[in-house]
TORPA-990867 format. One record per residue: x negated, z, y negated of N, C-alpha, C in turn; residue in one letter. Coordinates in steps of 0.02 Angstrom, whole numbers, plus 50000, padded with zeros to 5 digits. Each point is the difference from the previous one (the first is absolute). Example, Ala and Ser with C-alpha at 12.3 -4.5 7.8 and 13.67 -1.06 7.14 Angstrom:
<pt><n_X>49340</n_X><n_Z>50390</n_Z><n_Y>50284</n_Y><ca_X>50045</ca_X><ca_Z>50000</ca_Z><ca_Y>49941</ca_Y><c_X>49955</c_X><c_Z>50000</c_Z><c_Y>49940</c_Y><kolgu>a</kolgu></pt>
<pt><n_X>50018</n_X><n_Z>49964</n_Z><n_Y>49947</n_Y><ca_X>49958</ca_X><ca_Z>50003</ca_Z><ca_Y>49941</ca_Y><c_X>50039</c_X><c_Z>50037</c_Z><c_Y>49945</c_Y><kolgu>s</kolgu></pt>
//
This chain:
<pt><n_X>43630</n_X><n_Z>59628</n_Z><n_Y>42918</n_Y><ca_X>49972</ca_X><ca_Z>49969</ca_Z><ca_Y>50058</ca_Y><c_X>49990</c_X><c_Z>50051</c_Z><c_Y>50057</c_Y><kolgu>x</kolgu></pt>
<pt><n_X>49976</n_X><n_Z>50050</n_Z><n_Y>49986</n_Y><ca_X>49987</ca_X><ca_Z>50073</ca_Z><ca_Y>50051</ca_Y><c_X>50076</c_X><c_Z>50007</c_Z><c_Y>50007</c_Y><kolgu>x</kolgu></pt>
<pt><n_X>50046</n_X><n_Z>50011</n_Z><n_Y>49964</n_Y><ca_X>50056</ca_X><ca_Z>50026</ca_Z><ca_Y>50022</ca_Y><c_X>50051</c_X><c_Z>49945</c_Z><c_Y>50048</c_Y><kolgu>x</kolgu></pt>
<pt><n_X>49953</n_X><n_Z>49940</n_Z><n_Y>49995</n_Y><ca_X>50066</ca_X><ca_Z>49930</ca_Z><ca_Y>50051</ca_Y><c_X>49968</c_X><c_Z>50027</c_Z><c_Y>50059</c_Y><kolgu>x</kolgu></pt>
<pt><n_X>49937</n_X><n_Z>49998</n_Z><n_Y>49998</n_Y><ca_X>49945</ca_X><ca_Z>49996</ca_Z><ca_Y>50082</ca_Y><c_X>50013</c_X><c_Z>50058</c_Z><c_Y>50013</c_Y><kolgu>x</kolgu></pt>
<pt><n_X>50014</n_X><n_Z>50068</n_Z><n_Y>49980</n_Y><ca_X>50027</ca_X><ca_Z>50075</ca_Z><ca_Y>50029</ca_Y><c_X>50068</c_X><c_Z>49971</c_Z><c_Y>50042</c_Y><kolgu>x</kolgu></pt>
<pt><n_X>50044</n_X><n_Z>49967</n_Z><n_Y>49937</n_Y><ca_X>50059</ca_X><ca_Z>49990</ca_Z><ca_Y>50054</ca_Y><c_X>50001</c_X><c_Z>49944</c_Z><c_Y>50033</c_Y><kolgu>x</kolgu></pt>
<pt><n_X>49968</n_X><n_Z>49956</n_Z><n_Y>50011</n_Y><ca_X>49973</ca_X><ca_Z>49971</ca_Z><ca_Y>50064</ca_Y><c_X>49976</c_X><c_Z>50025</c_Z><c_Y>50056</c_Y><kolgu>x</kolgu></pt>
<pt><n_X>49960</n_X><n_Z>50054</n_Z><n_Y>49991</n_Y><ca_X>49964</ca_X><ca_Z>50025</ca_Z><ca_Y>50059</ca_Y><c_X>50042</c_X><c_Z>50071</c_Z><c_Y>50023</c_Y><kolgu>x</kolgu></pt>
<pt><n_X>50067</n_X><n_Z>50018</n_Z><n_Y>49959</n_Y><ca_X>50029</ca_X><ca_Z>50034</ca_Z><ca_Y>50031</ca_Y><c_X>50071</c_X><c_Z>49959</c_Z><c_Y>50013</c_Y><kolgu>x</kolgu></pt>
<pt><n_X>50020</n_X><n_Z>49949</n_Z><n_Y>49994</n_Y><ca_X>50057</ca_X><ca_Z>49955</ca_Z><ca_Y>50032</ca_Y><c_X>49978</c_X><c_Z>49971</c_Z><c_Y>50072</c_Y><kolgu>x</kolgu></pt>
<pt><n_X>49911</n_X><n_Z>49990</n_Z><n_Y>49997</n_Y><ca_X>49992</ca_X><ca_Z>50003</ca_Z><ca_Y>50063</ca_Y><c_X>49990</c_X><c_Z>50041</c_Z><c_Y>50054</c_Y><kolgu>x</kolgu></pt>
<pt><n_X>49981</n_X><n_Z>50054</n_Z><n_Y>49960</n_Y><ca_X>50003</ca_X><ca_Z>50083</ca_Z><ca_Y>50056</ca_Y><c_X>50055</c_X><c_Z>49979</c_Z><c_Y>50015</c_Y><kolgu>x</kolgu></pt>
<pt><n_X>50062</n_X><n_Z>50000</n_Z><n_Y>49973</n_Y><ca_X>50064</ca_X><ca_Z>50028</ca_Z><ca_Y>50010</ca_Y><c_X>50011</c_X><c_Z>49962</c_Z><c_Y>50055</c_Y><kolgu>x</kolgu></pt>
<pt><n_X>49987</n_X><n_Z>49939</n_Z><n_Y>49989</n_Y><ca_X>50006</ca_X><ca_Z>49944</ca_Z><ca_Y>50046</ca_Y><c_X>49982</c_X><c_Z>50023</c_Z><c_Y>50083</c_Y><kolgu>x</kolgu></pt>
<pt><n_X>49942</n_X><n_Z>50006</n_Z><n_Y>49999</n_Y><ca_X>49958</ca_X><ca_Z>50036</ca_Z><ca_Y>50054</ca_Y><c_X>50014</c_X><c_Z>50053</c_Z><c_Y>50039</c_Y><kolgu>x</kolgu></pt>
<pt><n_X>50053</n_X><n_Z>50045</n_Z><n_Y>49940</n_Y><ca_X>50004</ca_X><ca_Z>50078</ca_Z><ca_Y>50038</ca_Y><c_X>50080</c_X><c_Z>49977</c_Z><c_Y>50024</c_Y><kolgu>x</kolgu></pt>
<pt><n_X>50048</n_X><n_Z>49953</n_Z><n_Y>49985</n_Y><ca_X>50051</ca_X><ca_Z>49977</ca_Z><ca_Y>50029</ca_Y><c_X>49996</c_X><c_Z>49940</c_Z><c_Y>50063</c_Y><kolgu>x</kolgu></pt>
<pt><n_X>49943</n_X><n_Z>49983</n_Z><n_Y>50020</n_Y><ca_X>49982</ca_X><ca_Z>49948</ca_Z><ca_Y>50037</ca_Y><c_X>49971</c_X><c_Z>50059</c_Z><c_Y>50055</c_Y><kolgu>x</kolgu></pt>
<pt><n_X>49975</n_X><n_Z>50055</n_Z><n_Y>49989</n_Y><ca_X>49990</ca_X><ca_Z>50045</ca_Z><ca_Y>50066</ca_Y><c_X>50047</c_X><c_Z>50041</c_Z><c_Y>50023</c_Y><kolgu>x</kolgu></pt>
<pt><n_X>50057</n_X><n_Z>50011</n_Z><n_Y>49944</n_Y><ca_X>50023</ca_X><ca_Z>50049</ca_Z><ca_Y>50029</ca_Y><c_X>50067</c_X><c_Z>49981</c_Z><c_Y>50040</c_Y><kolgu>x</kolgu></pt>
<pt><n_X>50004</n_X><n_Z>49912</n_Z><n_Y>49988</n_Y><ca_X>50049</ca_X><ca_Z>49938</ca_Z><ca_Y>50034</ca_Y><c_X>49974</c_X><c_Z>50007</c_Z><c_Y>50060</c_Y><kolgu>x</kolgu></pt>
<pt><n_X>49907</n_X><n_Z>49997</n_Z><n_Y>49999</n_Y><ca_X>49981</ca_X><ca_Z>49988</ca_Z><ca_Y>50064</ca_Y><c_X>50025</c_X><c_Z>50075</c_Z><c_Y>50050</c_Y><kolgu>x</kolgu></pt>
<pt><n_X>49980</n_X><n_Z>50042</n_Z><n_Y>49962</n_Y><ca_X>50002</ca_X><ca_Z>50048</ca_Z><ca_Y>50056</ca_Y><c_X>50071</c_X><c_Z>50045</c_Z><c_Y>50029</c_Y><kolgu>x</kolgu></pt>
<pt><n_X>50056</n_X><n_Z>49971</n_Z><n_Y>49948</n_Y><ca_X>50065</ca_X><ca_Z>49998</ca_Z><ca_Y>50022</ca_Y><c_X>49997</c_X><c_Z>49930</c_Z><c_Y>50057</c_Y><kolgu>x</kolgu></pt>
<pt><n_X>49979</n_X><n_Z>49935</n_Z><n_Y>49983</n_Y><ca_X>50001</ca_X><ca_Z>49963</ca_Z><ca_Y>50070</ca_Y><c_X>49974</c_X><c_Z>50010</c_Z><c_Y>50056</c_Y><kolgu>x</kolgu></pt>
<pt><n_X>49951</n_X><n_Z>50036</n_Z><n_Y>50026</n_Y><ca_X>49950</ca_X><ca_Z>50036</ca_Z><ca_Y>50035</ca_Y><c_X>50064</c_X><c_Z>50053</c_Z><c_Y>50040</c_Y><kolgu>x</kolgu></pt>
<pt><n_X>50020</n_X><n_Z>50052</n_Z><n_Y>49962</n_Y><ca_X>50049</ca_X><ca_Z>50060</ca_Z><ca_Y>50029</ca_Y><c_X>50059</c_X><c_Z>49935</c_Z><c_Y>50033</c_Y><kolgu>x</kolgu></pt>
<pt><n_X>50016</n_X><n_Z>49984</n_Z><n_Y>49952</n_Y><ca_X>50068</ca_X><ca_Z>49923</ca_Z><ca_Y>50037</ca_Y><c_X>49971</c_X><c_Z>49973</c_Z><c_Y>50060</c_Y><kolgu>x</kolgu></pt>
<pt><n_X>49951</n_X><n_Z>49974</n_Z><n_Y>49994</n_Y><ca_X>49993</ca_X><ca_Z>49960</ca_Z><ca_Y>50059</ca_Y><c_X>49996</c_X><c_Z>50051</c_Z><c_Y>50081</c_Y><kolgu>x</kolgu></pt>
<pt><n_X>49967</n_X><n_Z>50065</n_Z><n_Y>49991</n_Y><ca_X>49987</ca_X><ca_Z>50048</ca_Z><ca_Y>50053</ca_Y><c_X>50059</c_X><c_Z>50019</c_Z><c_Y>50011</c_Y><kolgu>x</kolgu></pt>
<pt><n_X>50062</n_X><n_Z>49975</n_Z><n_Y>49981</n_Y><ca_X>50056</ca_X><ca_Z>50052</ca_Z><ca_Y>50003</ca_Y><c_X>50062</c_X><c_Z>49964</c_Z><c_Y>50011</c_Y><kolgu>x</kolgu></pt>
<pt><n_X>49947</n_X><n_Z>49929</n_Z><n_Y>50006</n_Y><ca_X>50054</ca_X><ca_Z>49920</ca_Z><ca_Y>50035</ca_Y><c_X>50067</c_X><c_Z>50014</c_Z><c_Y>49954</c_Y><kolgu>x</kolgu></pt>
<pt><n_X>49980</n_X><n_Z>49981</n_Z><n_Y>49940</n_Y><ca_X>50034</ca_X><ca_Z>49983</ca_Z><ca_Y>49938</ca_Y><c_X>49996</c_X><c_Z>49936</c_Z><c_Y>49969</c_Y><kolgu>x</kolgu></pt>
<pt><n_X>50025</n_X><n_Z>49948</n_Z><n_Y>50031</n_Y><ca_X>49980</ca_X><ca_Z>49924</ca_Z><ca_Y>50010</ca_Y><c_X>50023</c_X><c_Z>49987</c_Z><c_Y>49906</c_Y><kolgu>x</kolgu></pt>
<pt><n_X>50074</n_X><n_Z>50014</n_Z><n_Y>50006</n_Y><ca_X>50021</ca_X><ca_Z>49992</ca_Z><ca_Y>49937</ca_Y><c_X>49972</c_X><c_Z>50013</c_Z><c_Y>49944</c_Y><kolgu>x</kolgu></pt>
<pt><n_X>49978</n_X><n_Z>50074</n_Z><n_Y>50015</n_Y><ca_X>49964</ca_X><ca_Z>50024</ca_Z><ca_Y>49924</ca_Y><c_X>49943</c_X><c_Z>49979</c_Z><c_Y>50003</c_Y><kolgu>x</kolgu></pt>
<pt><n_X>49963</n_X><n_Z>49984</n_Z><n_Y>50052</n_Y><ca_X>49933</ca_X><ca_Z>49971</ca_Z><ca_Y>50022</ca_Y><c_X>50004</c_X><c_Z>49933</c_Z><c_Y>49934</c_Y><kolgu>x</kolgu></pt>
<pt><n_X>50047</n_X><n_Z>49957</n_Z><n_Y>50038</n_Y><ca_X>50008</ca_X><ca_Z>49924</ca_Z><ca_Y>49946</ca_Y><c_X>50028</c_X><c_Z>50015</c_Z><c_Y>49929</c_Y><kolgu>x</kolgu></pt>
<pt><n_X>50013</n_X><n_Z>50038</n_Z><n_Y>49991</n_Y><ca_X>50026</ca_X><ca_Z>50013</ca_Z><ca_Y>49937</ca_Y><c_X>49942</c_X><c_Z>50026</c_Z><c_Y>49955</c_Y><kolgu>x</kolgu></pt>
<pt><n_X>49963</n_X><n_Z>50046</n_Z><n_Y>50024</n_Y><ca_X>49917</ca_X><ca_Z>50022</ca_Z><ca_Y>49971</ca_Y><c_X>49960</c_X><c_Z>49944</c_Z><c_Y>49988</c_Y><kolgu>x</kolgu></pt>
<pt><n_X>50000</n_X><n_Z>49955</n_Z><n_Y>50065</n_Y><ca_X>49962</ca_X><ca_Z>49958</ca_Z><ca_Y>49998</ca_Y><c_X>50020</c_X><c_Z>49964</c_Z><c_Y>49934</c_Y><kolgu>x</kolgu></pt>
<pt><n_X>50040</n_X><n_Z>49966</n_Z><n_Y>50004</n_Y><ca_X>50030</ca_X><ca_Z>49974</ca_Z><ca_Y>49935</ca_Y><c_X>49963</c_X><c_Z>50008</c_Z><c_Y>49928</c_Y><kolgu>x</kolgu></pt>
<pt><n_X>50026</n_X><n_Z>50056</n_Z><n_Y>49986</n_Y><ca_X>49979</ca_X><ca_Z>50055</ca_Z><ca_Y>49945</ca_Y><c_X>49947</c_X><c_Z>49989</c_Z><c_Y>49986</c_Y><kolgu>x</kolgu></pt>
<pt><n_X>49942</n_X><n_Z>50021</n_Z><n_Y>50058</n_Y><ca_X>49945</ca_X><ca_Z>50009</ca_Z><ca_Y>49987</ca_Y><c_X>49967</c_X><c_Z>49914</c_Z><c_Y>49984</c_Y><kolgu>x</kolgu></pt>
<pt><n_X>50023</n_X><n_Z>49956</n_Z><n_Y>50029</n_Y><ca_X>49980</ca_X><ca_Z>49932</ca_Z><ca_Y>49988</ca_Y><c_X>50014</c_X><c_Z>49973</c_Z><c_Y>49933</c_Y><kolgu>x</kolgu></pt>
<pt><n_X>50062</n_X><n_Z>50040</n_Z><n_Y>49968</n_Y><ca_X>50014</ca_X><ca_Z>49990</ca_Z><ca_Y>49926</ca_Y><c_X>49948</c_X><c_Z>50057</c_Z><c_Y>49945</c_Y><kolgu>x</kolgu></pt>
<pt><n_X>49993</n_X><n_Z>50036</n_Z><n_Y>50024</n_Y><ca_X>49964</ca_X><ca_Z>50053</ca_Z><ca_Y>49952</ca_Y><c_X>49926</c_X><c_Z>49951</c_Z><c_Y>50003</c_Y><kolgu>x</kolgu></pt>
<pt><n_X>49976</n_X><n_Z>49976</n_Z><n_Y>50079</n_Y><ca_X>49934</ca_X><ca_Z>49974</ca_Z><ca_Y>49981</ca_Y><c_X>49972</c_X><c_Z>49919</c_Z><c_Y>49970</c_Y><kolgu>x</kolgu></pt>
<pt><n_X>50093</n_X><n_Z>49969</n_Z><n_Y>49984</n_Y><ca_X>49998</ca_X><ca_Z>49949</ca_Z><ca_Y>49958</ca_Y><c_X>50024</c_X><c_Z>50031</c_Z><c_Y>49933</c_Y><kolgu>x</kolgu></pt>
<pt><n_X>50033</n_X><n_Z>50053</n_Z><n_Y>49978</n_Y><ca_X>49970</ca_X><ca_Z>50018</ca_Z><ca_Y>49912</ca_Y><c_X>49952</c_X><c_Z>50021</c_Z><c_Y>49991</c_Y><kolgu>x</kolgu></pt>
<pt><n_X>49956</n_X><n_Z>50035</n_Z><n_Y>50049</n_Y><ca_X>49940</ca_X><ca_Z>50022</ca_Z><ca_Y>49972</ca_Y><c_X>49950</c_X><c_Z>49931</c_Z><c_Y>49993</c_Y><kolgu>x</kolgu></pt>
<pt><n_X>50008</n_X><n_Z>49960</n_Z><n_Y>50042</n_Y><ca_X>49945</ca_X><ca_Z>49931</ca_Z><ca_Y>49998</ca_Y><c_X>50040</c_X><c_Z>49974</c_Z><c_Y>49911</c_Y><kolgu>x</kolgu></pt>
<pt><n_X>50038</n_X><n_Z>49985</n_Z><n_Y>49985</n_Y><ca_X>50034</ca_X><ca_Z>49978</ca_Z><ca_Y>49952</ca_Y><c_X>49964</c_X><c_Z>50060</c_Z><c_Y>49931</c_Y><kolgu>x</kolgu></pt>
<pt><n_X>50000</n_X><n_Z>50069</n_Z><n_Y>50016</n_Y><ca_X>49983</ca_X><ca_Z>50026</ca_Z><ca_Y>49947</ca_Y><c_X>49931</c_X><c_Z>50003</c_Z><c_Y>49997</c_Y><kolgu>x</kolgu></pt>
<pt><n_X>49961</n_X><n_Z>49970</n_Z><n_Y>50035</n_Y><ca_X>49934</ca_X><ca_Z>50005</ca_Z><ca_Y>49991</ca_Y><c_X>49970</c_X><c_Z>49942</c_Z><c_Y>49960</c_Y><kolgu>x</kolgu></pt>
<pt><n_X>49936</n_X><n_Z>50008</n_Z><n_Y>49956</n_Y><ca_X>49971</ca_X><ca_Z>49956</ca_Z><ca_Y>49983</ca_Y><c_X>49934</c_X><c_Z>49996</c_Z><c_Y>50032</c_Y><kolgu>x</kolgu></pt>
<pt><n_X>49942</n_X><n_Z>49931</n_Z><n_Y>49986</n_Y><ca_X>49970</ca_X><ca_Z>49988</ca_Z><ca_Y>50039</ca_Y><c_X>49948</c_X><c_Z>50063</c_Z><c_Y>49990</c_Y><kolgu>x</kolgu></pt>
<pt><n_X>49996</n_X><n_Z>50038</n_Z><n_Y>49954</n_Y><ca_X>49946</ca_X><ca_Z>50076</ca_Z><ca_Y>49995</ca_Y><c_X>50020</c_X><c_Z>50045</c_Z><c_Y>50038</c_Y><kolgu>x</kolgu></pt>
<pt><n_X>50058</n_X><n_Z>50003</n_Z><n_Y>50014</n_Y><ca_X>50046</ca_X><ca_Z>50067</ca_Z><ca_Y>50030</ca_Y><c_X>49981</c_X><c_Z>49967</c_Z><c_Y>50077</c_Y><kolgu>x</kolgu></pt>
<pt><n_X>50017</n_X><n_Z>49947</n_Z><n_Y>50012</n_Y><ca_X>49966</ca_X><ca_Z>49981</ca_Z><ca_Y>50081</ca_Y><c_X>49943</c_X><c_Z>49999</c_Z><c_Y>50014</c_Y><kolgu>x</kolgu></pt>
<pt><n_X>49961</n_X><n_Z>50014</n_Z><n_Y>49961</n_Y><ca_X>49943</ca_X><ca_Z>49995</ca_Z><ca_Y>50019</ca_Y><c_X>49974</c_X><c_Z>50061</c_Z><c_Y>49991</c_Y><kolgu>x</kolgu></pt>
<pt><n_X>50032</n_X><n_Z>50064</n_Z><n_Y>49970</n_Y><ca_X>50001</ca_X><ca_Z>50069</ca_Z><ca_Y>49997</ca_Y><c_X>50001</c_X><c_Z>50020</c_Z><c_Y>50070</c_Y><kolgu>x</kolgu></pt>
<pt><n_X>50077</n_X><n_Z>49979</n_Z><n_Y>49993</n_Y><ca_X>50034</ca_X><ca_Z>50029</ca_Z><ca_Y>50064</ca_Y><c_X>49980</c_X><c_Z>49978</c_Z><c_Y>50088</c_Y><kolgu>x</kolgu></pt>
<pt><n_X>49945</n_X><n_Z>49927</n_Z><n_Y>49993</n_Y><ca_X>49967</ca_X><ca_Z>49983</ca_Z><ca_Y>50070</ca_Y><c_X>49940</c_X><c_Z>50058</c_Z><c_Y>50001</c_Y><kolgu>x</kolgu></pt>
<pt><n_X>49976</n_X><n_Z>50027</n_Z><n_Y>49937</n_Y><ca_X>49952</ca_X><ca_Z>50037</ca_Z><ca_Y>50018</ca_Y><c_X>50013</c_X><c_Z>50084</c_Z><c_Y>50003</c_Y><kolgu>x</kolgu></pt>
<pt><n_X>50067</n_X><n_Z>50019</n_Z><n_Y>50004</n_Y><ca_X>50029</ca_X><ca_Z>50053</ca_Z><ca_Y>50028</ca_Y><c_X>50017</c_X><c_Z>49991</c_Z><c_Y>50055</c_Y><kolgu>x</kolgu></pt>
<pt><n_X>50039</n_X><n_Z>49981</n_Z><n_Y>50025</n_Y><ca_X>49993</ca_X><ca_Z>49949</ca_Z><ca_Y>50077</ca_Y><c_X>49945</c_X><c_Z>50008</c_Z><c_Y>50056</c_Y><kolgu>x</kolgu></pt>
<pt><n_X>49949</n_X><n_Z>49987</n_Z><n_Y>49976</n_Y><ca_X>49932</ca_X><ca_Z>49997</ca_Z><ca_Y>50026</ca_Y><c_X>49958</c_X><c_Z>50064</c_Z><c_Y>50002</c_Y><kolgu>x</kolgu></pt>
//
C-alpha cells in the first residue's frame, strides 16, 4: 500500500515537473513570437494536464489542492 501511494505521489511530481517546464518553454516561445511552437506547447501542456487529472484519485486531489494553496 506505501509502495502504490509512493508511486502515485511521484507519477504526480513527474507530472508537475513536466507541466512547468512545458510552461516555461511556452513563456520563452511566446516572447520570441513563436506562434507555432507557442500552439504546439500549448497543446502538450493541455494533454499532460488531462493525464495528470486522469491519474489522480480523489485523495491525491485533495493532497494536491492543498499544495496549491
Amino acid at each position: 500500500m506505501i509502495s502504490q501511494d509512493y508511486d502515485s505521489i511521484y507519477a504526480v511530481d513527474e507530472m508537475l515537473r513536466k507541466i512547468r517546464i512545458k510552461e516555461s518553454q511556452l513563456k520563452i516561445a511566446q516572447e520570441s513570437n513563436m506562434l507555432y511552437t507557442s500552439e504546439a506547447l500549448n497543446h502538450q501542456i493541455l494533454e499532460l494536464r488531462r493525464q495528470l487529472s486522469e491519474t489522480q484519485d480523489p485523495e491525491m486531489q485533495a493532497l494536491m489542492s492543498l499544495l496549491e494553496e
